[in-house]
mmCIF file of the protein (N, C-alpha, C, O) and its ligand, coordinates in Angstrom:
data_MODEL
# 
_entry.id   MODEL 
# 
loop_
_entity.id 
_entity.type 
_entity.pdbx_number_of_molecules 
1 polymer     1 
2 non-polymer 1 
# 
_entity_poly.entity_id                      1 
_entity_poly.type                           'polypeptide(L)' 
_entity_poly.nstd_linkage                   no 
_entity_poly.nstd_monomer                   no 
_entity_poly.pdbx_seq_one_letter_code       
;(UNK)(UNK)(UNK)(UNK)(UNK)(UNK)(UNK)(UNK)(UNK)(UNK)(UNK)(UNK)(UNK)(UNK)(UNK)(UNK)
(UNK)(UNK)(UNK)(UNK)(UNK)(UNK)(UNK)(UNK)(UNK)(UNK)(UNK)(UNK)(UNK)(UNK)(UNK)(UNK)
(UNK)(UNK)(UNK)(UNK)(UNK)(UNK)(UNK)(UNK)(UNK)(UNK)(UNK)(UNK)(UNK)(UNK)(UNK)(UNK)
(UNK)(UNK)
;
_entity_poly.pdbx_seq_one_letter_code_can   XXXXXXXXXXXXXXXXXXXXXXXXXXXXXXXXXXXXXXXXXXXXXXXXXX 
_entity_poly.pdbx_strand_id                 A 
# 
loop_
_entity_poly_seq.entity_id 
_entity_poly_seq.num 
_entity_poly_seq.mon_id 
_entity_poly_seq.hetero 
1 1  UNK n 
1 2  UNK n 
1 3  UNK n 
1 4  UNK n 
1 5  UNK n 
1 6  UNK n 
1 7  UNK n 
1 8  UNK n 
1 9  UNK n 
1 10 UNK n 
1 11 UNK n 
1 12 UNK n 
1 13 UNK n 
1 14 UNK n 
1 15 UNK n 
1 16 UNK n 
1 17 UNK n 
1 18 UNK n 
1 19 UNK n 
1 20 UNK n 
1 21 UNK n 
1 22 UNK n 
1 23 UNK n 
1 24 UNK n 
1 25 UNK n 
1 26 UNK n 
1 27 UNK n 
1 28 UNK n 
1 29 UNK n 
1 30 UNK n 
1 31 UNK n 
1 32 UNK n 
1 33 UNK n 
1 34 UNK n 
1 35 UNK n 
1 36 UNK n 
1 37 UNK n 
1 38 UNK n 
1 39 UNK n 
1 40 UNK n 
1 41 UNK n 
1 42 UNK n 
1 43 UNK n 
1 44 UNK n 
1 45 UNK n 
1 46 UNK n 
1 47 UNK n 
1 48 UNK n 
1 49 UNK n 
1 50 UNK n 
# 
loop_
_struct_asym.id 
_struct_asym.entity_id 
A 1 
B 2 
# 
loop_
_chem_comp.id 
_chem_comp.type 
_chem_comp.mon_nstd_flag 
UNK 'L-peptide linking' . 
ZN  non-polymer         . 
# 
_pdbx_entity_nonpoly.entity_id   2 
_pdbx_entity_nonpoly.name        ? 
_pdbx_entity_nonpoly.comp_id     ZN 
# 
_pdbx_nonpoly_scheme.asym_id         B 
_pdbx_nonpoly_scheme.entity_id       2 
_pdbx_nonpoly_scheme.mon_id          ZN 
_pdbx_nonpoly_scheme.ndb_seq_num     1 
_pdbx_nonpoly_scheme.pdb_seq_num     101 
_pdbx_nonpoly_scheme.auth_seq_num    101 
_pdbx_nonpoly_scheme.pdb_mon_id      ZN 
_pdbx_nonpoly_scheme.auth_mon_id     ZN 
_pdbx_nonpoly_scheme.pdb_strand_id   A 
_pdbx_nonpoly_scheme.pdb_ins_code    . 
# 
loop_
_atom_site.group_PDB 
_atom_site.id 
_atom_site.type_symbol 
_atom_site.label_atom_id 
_atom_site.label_alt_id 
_atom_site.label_comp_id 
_atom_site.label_asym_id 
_atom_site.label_entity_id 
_atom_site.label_seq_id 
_atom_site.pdbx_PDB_ins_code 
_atom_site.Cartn_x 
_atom_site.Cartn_y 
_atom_site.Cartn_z 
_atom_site.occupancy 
_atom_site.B_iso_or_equiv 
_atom_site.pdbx_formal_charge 
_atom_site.auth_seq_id 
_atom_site.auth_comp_id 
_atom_site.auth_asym_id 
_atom_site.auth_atom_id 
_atom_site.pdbx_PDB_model_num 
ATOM   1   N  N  . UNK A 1 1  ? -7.593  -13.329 32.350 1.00 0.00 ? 1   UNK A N  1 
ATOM   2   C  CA . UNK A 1 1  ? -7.542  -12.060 33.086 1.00 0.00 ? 1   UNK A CA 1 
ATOM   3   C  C  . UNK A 1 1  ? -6.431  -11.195 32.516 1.00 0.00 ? 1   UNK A C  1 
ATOM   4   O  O  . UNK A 1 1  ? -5.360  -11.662 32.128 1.00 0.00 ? 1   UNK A O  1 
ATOM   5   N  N  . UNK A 1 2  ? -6.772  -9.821  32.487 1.00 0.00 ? 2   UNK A N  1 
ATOM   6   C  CA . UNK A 1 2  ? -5.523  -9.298  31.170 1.00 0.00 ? 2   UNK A CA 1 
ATOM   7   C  C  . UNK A 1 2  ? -5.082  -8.252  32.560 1.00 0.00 ? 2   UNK A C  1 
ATOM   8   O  O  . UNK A 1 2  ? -5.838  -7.594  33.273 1.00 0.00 ? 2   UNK A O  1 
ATOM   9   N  N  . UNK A 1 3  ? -3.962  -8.352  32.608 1.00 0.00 ? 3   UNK A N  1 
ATOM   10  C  CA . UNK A 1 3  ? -2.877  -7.132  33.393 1.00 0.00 ? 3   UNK A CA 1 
ATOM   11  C  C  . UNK A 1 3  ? -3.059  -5.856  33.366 1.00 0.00 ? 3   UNK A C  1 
ATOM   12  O  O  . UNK A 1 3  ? -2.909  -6.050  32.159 1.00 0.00 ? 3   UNK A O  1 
ATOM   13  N  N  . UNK A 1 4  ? -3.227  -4.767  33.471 1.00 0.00 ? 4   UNK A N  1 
ATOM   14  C  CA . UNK A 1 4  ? -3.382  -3.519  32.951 1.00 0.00 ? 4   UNK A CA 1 
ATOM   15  C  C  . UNK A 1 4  ? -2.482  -2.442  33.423 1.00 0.00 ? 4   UNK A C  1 
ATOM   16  O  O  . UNK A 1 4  ? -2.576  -1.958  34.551 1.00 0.00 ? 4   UNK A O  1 
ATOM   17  N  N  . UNK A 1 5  ? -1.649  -2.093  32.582 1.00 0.00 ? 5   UNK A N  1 
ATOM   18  C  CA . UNK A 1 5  ? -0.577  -1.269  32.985 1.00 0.00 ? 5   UNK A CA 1 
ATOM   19  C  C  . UNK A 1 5  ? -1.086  0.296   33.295 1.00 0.00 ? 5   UNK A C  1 
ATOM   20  O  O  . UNK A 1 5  ? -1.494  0.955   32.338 1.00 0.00 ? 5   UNK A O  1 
ATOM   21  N  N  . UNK A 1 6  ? -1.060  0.891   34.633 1.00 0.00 ? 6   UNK A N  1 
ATOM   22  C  CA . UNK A 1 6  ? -1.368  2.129   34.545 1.00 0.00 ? 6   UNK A CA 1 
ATOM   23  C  C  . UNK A 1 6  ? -0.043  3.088   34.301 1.00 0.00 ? 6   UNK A C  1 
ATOM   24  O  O  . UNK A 1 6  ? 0.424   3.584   35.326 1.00 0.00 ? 6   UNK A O  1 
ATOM   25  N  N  . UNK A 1 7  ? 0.402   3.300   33.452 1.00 0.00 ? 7   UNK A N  1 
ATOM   26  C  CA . UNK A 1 7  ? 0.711   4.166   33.275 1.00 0.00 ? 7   UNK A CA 1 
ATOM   27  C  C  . UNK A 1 7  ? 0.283   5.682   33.084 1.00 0.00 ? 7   UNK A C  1 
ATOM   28  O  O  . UNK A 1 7  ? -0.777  6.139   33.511 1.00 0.00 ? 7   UNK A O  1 
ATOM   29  N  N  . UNK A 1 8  ? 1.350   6.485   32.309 1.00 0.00 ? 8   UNK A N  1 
ATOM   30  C  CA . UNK A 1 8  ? -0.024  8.017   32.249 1.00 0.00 ? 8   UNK A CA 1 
ATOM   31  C  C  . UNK A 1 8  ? -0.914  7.894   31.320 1.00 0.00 ? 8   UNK A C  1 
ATOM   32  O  O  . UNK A 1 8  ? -1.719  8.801   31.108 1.00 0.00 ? 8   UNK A O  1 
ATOM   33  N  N  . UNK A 1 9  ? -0.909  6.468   30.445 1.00 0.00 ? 9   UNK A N  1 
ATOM   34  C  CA . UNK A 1 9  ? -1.725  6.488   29.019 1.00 0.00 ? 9   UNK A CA 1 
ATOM   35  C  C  . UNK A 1 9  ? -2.936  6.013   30.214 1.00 0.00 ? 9   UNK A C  1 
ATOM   36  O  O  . UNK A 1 9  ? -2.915  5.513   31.339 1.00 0.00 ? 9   UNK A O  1 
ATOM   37  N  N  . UNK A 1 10 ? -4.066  6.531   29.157 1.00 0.00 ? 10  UNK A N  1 
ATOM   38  C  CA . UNK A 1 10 ? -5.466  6.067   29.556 1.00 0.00 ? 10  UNK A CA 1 
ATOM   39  C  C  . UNK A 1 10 ? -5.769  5.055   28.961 1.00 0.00 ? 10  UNK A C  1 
ATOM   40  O  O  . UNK A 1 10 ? -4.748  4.775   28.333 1.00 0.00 ? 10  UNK A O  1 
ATOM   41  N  N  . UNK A 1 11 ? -6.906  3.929   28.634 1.00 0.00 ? 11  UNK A N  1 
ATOM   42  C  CA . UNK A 1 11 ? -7.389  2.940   28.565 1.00 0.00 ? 11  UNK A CA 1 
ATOM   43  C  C  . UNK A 1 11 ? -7.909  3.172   26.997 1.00 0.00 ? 11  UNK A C  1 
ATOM   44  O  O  . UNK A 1 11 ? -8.951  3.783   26.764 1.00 0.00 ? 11  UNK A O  1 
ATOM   45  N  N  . UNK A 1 12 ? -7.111  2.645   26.009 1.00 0.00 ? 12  UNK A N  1 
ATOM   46  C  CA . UNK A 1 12 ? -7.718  3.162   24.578 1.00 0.00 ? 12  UNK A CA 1 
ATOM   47  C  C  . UNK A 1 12 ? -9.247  2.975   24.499 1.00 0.00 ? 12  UNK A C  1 
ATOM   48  O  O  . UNK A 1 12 ? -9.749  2.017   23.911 1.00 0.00 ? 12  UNK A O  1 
ATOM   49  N  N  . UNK A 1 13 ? -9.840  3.768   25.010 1.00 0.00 ? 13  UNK A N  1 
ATOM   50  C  CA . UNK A 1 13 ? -11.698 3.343   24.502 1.00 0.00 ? 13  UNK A CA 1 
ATOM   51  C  C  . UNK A 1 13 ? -12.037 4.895   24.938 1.00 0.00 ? 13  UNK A C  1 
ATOM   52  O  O  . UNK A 1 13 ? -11.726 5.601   25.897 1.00 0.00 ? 13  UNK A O  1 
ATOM   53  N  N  . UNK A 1 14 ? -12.836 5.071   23.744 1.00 0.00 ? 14  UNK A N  1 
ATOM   54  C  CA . UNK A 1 14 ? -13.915 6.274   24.015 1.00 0.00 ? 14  UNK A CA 1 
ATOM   55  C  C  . UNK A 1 14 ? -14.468 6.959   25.301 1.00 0.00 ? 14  UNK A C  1 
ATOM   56  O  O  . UNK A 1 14 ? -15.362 6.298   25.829 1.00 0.00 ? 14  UNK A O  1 
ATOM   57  N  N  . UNK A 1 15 ? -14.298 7.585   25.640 1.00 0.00 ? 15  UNK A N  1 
ATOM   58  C  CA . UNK A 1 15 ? -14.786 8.061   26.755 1.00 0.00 ? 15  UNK A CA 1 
ATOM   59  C  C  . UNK A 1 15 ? -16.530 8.231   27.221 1.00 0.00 ? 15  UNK A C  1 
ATOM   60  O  O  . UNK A 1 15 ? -17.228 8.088   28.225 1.00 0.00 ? 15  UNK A O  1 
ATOM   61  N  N  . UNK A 1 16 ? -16.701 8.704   25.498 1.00 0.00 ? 16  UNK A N  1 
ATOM   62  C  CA . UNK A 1 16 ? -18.289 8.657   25.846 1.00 0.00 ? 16  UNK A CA 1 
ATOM   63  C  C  . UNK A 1 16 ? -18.808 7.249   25.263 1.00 0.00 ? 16  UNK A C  1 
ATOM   64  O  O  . UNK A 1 16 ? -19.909 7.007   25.759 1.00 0.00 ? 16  UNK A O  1 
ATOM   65  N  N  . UNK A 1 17 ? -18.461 6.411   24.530 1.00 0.00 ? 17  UNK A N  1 
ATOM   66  C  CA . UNK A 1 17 ? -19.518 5.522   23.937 1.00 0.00 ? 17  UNK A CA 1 
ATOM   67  C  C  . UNK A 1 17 ? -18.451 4.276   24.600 1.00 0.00 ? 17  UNK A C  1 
ATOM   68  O  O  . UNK A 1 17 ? -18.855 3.355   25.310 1.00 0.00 ? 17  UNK A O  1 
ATOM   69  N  N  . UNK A 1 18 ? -17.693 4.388   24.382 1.00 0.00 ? 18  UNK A N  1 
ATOM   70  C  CA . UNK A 1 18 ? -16.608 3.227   25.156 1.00 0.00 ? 18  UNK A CA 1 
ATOM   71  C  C  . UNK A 1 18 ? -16.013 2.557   24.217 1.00 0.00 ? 18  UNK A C  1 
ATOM   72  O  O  . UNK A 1 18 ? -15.125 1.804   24.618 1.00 0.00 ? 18  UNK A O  1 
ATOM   73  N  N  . UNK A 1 19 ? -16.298 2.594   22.575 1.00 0.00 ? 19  UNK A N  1 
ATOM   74  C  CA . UNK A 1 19 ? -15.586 2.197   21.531 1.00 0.00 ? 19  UNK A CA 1 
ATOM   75  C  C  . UNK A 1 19 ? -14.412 2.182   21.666 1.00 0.00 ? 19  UNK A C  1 
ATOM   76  O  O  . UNK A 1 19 ? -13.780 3.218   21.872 1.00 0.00 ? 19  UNK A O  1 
ATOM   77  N  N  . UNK A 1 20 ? -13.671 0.612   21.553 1.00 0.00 ? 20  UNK A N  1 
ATOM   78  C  CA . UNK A 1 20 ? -12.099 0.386   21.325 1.00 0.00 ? 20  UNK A CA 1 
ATOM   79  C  C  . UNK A 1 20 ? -11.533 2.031   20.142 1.00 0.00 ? 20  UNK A C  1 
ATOM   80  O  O  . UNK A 1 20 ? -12.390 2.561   19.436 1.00 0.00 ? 20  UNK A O  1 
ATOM   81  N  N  . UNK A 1 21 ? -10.416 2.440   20.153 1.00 0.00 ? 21  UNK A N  1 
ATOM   82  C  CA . UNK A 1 21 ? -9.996  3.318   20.022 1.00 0.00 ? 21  UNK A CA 1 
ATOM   83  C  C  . UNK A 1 21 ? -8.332  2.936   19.173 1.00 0.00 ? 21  UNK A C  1 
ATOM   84  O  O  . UNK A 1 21 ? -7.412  2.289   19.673 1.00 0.00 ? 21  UNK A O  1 
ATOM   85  N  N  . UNK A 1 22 ? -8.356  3.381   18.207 1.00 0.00 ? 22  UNK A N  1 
ATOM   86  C  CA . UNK A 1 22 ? -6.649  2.782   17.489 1.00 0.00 ? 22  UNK A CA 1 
ATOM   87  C  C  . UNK A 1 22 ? -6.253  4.261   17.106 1.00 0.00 ? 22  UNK A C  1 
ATOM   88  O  O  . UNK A 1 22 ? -6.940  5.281   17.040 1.00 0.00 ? 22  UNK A O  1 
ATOM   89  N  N  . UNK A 1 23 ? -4.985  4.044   16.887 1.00 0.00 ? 23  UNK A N  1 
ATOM   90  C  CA . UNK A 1 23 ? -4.524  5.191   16.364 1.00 0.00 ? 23  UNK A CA 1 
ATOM   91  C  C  . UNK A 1 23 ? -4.909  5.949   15.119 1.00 0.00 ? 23  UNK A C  1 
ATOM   92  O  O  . UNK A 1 23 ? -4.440  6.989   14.657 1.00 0.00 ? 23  UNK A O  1 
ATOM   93  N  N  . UNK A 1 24 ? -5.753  5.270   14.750 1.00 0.00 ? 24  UNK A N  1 
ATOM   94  C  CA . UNK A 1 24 ? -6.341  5.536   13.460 1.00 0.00 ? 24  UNK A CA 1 
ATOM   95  C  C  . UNK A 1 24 ? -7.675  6.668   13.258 1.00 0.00 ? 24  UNK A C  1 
ATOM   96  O  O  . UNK A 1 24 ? -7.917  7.646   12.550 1.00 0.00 ? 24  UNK A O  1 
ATOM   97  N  N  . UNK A 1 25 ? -8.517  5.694   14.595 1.00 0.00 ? 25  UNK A N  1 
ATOM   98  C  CA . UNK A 1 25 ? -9.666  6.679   14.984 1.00 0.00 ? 25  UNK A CA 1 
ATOM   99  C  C  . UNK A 1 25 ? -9.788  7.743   15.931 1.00 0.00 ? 25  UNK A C  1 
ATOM   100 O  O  . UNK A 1 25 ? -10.711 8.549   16.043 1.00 0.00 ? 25  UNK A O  1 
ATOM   101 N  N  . UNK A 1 26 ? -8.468  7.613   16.768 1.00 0.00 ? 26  UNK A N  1 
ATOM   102 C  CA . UNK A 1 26 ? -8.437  8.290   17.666 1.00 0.00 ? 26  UNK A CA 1 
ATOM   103 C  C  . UNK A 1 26 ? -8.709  9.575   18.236 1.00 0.00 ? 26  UNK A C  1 
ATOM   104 O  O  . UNK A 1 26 ? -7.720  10.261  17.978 1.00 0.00 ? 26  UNK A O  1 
ATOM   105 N  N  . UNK A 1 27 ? -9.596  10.297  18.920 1.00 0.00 ? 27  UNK A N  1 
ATOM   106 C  CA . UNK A 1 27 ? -10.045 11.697  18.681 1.00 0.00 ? 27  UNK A CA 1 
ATOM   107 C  C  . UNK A 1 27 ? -9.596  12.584  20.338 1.00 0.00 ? 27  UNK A C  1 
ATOM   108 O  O  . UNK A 1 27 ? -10.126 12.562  21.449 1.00 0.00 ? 27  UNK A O  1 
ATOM   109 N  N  . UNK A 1 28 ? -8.660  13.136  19.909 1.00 0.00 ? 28  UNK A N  1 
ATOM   110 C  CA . UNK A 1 28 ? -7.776  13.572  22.013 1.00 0.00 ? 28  UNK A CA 1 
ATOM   111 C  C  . UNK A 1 28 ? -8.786  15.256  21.412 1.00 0.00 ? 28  UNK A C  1 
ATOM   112 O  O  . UNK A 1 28 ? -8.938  15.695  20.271 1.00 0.00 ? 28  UNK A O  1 
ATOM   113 N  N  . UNK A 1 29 ? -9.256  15.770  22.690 1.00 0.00 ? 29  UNK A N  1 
ATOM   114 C  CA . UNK A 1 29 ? -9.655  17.013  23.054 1.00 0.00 ? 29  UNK A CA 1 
ATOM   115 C  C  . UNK A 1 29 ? -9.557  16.974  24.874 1.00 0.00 ? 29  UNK A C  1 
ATOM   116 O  O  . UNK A 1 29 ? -9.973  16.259  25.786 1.00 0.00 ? 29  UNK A O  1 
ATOM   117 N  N  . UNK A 1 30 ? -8.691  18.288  24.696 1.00 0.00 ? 30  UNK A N  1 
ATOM   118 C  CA . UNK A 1 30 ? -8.555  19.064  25.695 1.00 0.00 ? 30  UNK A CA 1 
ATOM   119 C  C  . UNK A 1 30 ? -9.741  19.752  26.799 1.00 0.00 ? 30  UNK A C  1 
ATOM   120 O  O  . UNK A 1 30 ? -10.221 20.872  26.619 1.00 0.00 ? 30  UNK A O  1 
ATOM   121 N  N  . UNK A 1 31 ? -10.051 18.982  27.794 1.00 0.00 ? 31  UNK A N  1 
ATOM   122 C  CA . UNK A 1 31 ? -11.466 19.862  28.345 1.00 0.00 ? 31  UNK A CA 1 
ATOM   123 C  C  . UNK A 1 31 ? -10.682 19.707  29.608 1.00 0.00 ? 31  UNK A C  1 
ATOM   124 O  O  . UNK A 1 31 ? -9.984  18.786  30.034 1.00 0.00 ? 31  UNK A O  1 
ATOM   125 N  N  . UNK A 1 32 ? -11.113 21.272  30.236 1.00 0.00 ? 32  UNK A N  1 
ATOM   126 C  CA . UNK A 1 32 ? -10.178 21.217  31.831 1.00 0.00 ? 32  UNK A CA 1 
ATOM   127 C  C  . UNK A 1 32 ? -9.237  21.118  31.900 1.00 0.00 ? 32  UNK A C  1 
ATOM   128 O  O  . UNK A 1 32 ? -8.931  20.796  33.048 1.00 0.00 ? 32  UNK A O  1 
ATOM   129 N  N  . UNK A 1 33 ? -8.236  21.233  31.118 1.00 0.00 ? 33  UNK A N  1 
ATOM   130 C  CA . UNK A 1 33 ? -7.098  21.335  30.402 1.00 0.00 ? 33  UNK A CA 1 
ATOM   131 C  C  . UNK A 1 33 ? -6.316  19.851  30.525 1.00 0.00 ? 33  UNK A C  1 
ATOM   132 O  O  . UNK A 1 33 ? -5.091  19.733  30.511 1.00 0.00 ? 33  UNK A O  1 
ATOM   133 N  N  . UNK A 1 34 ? -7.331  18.674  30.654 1.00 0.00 ? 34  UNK A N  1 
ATOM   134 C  CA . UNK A 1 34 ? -7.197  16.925  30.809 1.00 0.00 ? 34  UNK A CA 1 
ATOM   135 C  C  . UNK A 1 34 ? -7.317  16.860  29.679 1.00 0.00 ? 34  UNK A C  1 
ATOM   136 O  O  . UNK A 1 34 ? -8.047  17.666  29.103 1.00 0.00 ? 34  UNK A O  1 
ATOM   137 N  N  . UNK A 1 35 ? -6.587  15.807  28.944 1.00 0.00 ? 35  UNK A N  1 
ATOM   138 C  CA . UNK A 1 35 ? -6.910  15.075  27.788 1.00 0.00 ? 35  UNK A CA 1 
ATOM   139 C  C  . UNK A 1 35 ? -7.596  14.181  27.584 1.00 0.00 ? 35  UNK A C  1 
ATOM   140 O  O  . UNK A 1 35 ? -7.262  13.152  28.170 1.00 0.00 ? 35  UNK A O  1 
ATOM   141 N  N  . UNK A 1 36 ? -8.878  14.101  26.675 1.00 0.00 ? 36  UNK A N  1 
ATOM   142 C  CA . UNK A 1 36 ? -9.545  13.438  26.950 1.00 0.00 ? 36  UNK A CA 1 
ATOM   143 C  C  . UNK A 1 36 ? -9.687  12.454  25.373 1.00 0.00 ? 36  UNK A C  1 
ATOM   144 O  O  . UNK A 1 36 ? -9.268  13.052  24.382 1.00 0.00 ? 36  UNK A O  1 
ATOM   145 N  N  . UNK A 1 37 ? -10.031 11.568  25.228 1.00 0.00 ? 37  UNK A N  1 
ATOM   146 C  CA . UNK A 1 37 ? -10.064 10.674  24.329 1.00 0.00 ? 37  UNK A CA 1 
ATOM   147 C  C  . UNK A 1 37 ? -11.383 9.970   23.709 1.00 0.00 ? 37  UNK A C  1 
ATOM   148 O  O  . UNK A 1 37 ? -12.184 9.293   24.352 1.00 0.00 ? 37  UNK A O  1 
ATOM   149 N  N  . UNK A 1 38 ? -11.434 10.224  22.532 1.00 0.00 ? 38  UNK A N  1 
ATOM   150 C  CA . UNK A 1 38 ? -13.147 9.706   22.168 1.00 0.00 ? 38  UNK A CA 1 
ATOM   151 C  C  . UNK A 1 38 ? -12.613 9.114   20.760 1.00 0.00 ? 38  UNK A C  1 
ATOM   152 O  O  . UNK A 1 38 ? -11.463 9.078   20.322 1.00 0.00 ? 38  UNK A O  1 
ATOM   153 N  N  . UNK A 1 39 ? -14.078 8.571   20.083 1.00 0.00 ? 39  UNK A N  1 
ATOM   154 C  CA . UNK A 1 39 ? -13.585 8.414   18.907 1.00 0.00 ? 39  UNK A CA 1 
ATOM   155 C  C  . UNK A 1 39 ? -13.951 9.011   17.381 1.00 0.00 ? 39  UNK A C  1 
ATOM   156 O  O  . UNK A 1 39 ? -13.651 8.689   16.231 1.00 0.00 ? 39  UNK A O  1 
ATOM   157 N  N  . UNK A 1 40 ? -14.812 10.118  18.043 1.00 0.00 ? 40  UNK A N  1 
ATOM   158 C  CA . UNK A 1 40 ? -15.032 10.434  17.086 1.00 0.00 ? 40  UNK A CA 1 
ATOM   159 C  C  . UNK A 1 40 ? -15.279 12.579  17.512 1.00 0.00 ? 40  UNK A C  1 
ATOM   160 O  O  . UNK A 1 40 ? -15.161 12.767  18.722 1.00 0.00 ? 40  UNK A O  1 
ATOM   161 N  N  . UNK A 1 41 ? -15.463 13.444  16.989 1.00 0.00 ? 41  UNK A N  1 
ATOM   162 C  CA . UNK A 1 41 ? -15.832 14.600  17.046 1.00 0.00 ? 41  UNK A CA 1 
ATOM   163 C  C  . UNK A 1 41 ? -17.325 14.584  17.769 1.00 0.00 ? 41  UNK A C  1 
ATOM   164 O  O  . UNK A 1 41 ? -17.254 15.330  18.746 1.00 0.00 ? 41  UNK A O  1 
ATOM   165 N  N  . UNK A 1 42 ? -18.271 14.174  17.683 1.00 0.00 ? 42  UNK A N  1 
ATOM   166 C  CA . UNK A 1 42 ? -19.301 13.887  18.119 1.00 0.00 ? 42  UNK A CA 1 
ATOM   167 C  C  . UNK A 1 42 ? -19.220 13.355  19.385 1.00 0.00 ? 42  UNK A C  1 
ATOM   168 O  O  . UNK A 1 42 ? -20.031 13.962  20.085 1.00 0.00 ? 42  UNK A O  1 
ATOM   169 N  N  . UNK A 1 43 ? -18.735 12.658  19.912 1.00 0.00 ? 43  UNK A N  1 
ATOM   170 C  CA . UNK A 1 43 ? -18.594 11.781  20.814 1.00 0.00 ? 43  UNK A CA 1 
ATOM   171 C  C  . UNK A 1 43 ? -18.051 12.552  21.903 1.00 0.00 ? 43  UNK A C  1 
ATOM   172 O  O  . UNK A 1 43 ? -18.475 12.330  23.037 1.00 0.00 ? 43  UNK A O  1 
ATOM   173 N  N  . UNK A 1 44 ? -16.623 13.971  21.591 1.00 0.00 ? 44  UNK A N  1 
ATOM   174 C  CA . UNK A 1 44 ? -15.885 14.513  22.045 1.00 0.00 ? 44  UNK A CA 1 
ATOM   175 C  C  . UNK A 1 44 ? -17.200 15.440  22.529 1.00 0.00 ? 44  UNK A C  1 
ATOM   176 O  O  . UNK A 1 44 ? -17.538 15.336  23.708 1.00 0.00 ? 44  UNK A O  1 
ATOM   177 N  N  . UNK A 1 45 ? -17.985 16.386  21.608 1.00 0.00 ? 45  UNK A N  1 
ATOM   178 C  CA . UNK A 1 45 ? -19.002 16.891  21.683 1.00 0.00 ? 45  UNK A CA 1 
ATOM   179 C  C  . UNK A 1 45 ? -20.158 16.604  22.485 1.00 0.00 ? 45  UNK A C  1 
ATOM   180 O  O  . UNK A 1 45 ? -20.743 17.608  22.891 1.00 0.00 ? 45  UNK A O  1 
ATOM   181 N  N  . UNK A 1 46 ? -20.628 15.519  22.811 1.00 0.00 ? 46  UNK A N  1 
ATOM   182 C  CA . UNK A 1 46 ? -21.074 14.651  23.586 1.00 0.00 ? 46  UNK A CA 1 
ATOM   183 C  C  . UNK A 1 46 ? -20.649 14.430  25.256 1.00 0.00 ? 46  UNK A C  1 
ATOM   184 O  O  . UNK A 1 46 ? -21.407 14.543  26.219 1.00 0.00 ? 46  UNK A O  1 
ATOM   185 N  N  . UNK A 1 47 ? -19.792 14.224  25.258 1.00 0.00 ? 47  UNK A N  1 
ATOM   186 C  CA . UNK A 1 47 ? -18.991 14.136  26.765 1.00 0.00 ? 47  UNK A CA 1 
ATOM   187 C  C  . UNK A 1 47 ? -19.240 15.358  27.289 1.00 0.00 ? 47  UNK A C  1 
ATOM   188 O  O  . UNK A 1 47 ? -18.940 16.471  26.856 1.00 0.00 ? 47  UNK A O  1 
ATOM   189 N  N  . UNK A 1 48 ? -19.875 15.004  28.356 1.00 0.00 ? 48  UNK A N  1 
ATOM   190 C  CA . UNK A 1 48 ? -19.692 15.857  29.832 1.00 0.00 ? 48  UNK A CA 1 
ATOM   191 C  C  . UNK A 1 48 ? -19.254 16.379  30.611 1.00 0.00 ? 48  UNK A C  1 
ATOM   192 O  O  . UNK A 1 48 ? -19.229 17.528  31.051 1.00 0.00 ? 48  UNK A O  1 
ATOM   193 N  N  . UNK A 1 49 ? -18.538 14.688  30.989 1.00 0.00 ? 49  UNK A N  1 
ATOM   194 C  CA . UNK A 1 49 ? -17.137 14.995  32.422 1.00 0.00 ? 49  UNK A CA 1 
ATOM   195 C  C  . UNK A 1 49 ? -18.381 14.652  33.170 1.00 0.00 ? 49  UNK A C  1 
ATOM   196 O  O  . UNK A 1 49 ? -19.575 14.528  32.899 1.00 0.00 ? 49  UNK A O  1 
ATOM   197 N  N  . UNK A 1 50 ? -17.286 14.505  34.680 1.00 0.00 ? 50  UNK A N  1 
ATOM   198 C  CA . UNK A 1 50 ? -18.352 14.660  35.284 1.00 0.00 ? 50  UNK A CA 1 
ATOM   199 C  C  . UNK A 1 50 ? -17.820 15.676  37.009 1.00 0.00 ? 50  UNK A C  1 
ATOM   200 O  O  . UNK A 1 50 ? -18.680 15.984  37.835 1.00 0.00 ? 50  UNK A O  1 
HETATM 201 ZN ZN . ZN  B 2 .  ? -17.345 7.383   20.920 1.00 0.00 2 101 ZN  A ZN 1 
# 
């Protein structure tokens, strides 16, 4: 069972596809003026919200 710290960071995974997320792939866009986290441009493009 893994601990999960809430802090203000969000949960490194994609928002729309749910792909683990590293600093490498990481894709932050601004919608609603929330930061939102995906992993790719497409994905960012993709998202809704809800
Ligand atoms: Zn994605």
């Amino acid at each position: 069972m893994k601990l999960r710290m809430n802090l203000n960071n969000i949960d490194l995974k994609c928002e729309n596809c749910g792909r683990e997320l590293t600093e490498d792939n990481i894709y932050v866009r601004v919608i609603n003026g929330k930061e939102h986290y995906f992993c790719c441009s497409h994905c960012a493009d993709a998202y809704k919200g809800e």
